[in-house]
C-alpha positions as CSV (number, residue, x, y, z in Angstrom):
1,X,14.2,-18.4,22.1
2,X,14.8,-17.9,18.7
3,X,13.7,-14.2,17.0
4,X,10.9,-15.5,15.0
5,X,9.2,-17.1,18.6
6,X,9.9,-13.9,20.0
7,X,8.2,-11.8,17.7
8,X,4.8,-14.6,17.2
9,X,4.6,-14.4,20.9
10,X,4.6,-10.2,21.0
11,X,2.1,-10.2,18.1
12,X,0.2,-12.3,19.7
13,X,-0.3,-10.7,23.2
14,X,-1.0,-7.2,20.7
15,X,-3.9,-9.4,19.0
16,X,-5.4,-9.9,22.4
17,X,-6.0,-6.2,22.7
18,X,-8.2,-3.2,20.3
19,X,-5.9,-0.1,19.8
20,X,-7.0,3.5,18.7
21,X,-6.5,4.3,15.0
22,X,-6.4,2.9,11.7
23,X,-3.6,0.0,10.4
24,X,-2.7,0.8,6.8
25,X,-1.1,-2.6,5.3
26,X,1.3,-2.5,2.2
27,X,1.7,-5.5,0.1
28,X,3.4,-5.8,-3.2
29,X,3.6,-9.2,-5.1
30,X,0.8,-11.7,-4.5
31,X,2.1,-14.7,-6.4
32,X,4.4,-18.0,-6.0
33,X,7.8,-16.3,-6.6
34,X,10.7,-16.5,-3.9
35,X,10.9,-12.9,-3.4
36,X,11.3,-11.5,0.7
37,X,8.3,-8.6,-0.1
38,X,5.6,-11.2,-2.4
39,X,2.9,-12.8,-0.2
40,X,1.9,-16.1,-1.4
41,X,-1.7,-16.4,-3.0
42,X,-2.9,-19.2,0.2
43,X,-1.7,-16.8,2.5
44,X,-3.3,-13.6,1.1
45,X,-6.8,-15.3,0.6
46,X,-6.8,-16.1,4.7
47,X,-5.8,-13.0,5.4
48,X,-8.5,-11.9,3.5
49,X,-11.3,-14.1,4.9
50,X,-10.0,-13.5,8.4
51,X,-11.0,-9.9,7.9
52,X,-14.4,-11.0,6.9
53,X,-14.9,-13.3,9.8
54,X,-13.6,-10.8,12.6
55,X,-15.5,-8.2,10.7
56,X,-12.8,-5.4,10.3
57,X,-13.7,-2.2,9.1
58,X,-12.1,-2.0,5.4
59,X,-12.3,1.1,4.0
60,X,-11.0,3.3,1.0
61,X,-7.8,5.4,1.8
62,X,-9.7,8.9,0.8
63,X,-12.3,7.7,3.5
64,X,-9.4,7.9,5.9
65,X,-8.3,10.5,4.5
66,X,-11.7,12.3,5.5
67,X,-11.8,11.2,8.7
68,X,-8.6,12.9,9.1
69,X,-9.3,16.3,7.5
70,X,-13.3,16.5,9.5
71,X,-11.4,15.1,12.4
72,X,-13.6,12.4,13.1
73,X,-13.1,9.3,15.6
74,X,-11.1,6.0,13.5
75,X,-13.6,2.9,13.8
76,X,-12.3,0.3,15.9
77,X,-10.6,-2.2,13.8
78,X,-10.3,-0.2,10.4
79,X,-8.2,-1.4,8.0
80,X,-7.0,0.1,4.9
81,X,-5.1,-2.1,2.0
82,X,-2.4,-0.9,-0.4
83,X,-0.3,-2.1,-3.2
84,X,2.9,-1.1,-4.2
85,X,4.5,-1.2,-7.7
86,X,1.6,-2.0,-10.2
87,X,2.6,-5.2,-10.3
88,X,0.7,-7.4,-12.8
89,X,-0.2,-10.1,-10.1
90,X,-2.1,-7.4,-8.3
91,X,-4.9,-7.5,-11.4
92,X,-5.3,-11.1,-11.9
93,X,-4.7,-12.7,-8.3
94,X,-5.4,-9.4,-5.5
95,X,-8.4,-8.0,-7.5
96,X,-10.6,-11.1,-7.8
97,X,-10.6,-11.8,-4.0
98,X,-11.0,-8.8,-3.2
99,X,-13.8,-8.4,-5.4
100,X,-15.3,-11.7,-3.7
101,X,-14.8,-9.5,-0.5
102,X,-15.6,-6.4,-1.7
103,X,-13.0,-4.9,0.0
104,X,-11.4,-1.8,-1.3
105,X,-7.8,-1.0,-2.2
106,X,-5.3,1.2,-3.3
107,X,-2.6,0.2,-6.3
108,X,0.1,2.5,-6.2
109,X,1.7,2.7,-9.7
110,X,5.3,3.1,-11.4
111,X,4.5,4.1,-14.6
112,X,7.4,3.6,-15.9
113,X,7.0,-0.1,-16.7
114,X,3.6,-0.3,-17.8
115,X,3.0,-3.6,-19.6
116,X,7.0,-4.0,-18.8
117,X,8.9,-7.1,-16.8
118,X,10.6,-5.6,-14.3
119,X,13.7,-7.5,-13.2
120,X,14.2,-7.8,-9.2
121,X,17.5,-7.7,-7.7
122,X,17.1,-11.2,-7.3
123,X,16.7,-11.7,-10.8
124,X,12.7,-12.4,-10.7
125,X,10.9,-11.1,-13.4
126,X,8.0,-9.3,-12.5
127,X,5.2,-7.7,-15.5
128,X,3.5,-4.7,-14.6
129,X,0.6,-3.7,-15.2
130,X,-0.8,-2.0,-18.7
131,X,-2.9,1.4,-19.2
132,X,-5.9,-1.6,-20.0
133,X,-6.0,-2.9,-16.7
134,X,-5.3,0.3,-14.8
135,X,-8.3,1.8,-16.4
136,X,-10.8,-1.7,-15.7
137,X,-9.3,-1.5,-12.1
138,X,-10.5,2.1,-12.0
139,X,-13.9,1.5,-13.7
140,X,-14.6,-1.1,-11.1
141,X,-15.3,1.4,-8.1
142,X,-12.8,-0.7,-5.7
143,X,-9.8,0.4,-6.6
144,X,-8.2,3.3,-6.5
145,X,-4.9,3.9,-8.6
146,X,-2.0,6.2,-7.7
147,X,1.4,7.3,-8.5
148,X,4.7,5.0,-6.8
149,X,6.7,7.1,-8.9
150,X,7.4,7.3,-12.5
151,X,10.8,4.6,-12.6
152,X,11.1,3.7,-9.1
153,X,14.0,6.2,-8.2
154,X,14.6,6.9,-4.2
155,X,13.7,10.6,-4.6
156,X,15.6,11.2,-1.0
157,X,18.5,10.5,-3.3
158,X,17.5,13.0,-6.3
159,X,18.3,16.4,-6.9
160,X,14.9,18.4,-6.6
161,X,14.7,19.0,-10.0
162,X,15.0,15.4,-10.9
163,X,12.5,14.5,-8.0
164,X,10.0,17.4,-9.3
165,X,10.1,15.1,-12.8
166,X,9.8,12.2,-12.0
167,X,6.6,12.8,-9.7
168,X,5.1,15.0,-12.8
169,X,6.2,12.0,-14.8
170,X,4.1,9.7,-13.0
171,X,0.9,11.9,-12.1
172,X,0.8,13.4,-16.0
173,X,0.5,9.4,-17.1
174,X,-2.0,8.6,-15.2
175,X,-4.1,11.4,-16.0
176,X,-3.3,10.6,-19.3
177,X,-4.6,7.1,-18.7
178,X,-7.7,8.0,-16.3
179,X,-8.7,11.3,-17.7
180,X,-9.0,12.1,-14.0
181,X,-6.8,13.8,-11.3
182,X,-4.7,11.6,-9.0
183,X,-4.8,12.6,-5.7
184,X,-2.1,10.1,-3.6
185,X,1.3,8.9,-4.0
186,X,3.3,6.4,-1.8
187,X,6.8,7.2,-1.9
188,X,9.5,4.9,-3.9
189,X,11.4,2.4,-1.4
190,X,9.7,4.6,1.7
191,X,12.4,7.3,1.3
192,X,11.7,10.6,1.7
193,X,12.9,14.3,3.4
194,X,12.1,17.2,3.6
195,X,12.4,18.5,0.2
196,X,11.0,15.3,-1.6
197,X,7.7,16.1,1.1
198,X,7.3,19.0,0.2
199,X,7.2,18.6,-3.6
200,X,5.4,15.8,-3.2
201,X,3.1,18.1,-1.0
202,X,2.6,20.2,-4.3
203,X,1.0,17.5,-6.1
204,X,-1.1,14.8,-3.9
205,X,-3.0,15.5,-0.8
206,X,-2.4,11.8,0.2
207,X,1.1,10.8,1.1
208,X,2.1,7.5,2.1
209,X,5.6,6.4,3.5
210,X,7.1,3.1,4.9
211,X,6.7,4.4,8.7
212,X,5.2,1.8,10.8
213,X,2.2,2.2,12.9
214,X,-1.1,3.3,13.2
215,X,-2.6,6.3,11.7
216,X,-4.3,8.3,14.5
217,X,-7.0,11.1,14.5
218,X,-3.8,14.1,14.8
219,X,-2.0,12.4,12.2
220,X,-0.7,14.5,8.8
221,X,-2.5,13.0,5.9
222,X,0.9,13.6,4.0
223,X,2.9,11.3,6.2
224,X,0.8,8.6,6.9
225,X,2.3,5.2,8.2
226,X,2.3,1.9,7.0
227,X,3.0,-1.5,8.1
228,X,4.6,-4.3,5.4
229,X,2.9,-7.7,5.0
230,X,6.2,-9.8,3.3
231,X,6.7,-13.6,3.0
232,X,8.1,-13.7,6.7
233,X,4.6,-12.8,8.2
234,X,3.6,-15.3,9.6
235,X,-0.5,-15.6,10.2
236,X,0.0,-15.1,14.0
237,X,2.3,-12.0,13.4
238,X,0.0,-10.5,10.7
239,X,-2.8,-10.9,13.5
240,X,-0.9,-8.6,15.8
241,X,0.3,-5.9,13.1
242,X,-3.6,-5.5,12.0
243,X,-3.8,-4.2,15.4
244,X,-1.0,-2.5,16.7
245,X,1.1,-2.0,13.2
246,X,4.9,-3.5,12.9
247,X,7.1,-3.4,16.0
């Protein structure tokens, strides 16, 4: 039995079962490229709608973020979607179904290439979002925008100096753009240690790393887990992770 059969058959016994906890999700590109972390448009839309129709609880990552601090129970099936890089995509594809939805999300931002192409590893050009759109995003009451880091360094590989920057970097231009404080940050590639969580600590009260999992009531709202959605999801795998989180 090949992987791939191995891993839709264990999602799919996990999607037989409700577990405690909430299942943060992080998606980046929503488009037709040929990169391994883009989700295409088709498949994000019945992601979307099967939400709807099982009725998951999708909710704002500060109202997680509450439950956490009063330390009240996670509703069965609560979801919570977030968006890494700022990519452009995100604006004219993500936001309009989730608008049709009205589900909320999280776009974590690197401010660095606002209104820029950023050029993947594989060559794909990516634009990123500009202070216009972050600010209509904002204005619409559904999505909330935070820092990914100013130019996409892995802080884990900074000095802390360097780190200290480019998390000030970030937060000061989107309080520049927002006129309002910024409050969560998902870390850069998902790496992190000690000294980047603790800077980071000195900033934003909501941290989000690459961990996979689910987010329980004794959780630290300053390492919460999340679980990727990529182009090898398939839609009986992604019905496990909104579960149980990736295995």
């Amino acid at each position: 039995m090949t992987n791939n059969l191995l891993k839709n058959l264990a999602y799919t016994i996990l999607s037989w079962f409700n577990f405690p906890g909430a299942i943060i999700l992080m998606y980046h590109s929503v488009a037709e490229n040929n990169e391994f972390s883009t989700v295409r448009p088709a498949d994000f839309k019945a992601q979307m709608a099967y939400f709807k129709k099982r009725k998951f609880n999708i909710i704002k990552l500060k109202d997680l973020e509450q439950l956490l601090i009063n330390k009240k129970k996670i509703p069965p099936k609560t979801i919570v979607l977030t968006f890494d890089d700022g990519y452009e995509d995100n604006y004219k594809c993500v936001w309009p179904i989730l608008k049709q939805y009205n589900f909320p999300a999280t776009f974590f931002i690197s401010t660095g290439f606002l209104g820029q192409d950023f050029i993947t590893p594989r060559g794909t050009s990516l634009r990123v979002i500009n202070d216009r759109q972050i600010i209509e995003l904002d204005r619409s009451g559904l999505i909330e925008i935070a820092s990914h880091g100013h130019k996409h360094l892995k802080l884990a590989n900074l000095s802390a100096e360097e780190a200290k920057n480019e998390l000030k970097n970030s937060l000061m231009t989107l309080e520049g753009i927002l006129k309002k404080k910024i409050l969560s940050i998902s870390y850069p590639s998902g790496r992190f240690n000690d000294m980047v969580e603790n800077i980071a600590k000195e900033y934003f009260s909501v941290i989000c790393t690459v961990l996979p999992g689910r987010v329980k009531n004794n959780d630290k709202i300053y390492r919460l887990k999340r679980n990727s959605v990529d182009s090898e999801v398939t839609f009986t795998q992604f019905k496990g992770i909104i579960k149980y989180g990736r295995v």
